[in-house]
N, C-alpha and C positions, 0 to 999 in steps of 0.2 A: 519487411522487418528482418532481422540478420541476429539469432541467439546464439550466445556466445557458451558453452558449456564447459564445466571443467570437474575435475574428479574429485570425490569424497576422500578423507583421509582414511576412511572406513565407510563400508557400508553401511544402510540403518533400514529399520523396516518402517514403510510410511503402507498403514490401511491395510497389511499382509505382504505386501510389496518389497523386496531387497532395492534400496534407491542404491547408483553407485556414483552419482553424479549429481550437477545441482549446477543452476542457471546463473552467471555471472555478471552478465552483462545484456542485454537488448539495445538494439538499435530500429530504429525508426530514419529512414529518407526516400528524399524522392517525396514527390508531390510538392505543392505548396500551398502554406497557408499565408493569406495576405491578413495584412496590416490589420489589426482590430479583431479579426477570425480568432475563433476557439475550436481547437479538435482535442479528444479524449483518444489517449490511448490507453486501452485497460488492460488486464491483465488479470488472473487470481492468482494467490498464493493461502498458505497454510501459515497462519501465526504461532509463534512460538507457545508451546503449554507457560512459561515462567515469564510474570510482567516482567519487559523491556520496552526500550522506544527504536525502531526500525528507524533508517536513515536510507533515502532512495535520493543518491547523486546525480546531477545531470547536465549534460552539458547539450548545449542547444546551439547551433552553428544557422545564420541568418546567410540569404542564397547573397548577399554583399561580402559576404567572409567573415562580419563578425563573427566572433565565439564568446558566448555566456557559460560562464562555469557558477553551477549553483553548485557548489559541494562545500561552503560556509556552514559554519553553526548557527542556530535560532537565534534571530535575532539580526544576524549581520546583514549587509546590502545583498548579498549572493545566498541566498540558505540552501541547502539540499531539503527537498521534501523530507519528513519525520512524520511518524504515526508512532502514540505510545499505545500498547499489547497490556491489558492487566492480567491476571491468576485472579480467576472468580472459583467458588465452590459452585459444587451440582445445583443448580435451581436458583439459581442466586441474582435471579431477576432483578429484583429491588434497587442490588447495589450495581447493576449495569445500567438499570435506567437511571440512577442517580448520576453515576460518572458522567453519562449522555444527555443529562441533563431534561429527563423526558420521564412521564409519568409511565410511572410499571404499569408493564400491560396486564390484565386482567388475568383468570387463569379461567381453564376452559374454554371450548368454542376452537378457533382455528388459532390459540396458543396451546393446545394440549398438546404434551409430548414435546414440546420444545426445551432445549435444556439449557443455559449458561453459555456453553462453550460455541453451541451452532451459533447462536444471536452475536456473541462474540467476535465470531467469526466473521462472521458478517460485517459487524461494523465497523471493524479493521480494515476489512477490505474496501470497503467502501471511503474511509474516511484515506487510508492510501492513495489511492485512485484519484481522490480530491487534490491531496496534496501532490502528488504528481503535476497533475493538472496545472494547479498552480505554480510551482514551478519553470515549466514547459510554457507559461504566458508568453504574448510579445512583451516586450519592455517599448516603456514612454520616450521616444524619443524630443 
């Protein structure tokens, strides 16, 4: 893999940390994946504090030359991956497991201590990752 890096317009502090930079682009080659094969490339990132919906473009280059450009809007034959980021309050379990479509998890036991923003987090990255994923498919010839 080959990351592409480029400069903040300002610095910002992420965790205590002066960041002055910030990851642009990634690449992925070399190896192959044949016909039908599925590989994950993952990655984490930190989601934004204020809901938005993330847009992960990508172009996929087949070892015949093709080029697939997914960087379309939802919807179109080429989409770029997208993951929507909500603004949950502290503890606000309920309305996370409602958006995810999944029963809030209990309180107590190995959820104590857990807060909105970690599980959040989580599931953003997780559900990126997916959509990457799908993106990065073979296409049906």
């Amino acid at each position: 893999r080959r990351v592409e890096r480029k400069p903040l317009p300002a610095p910002v502090e992420v965790f205590g940390e002066q960041v002055t930079d910030y990851i642009a682009a990634v690449t992925w080659e070399g190896g192959r994946i044949g016909a039908g094969e599925f590989e994950e490339f993952g990655f984490s990132a930190r989601t934004p504090q204020a809901a938005s919906t993330l847009s992960f473009p990508a172009v996929q280059t087949y070892d015949n030359g093709e080029v697939v450009r997914w960087l379309g809007p939802a919807g179109s034959e080429q989409p770029a991956g997208a993951v929507k980021t909500f603004a949950l309050a502290e503890g606000d379990l309920a309305t996370l497991s409602r958006l995810a479509g999944e029963a809030a998890p209990k309180s107590g036991g190995d959820d104590e201590g857990t807060d909105a923003s970690d599980v959040a987090a989580w599931a953003a990255l997780v559900a990126a990752v997916a959509a990457l994923g799908l993106a990065l498919r073979p296409r049906r010839r």
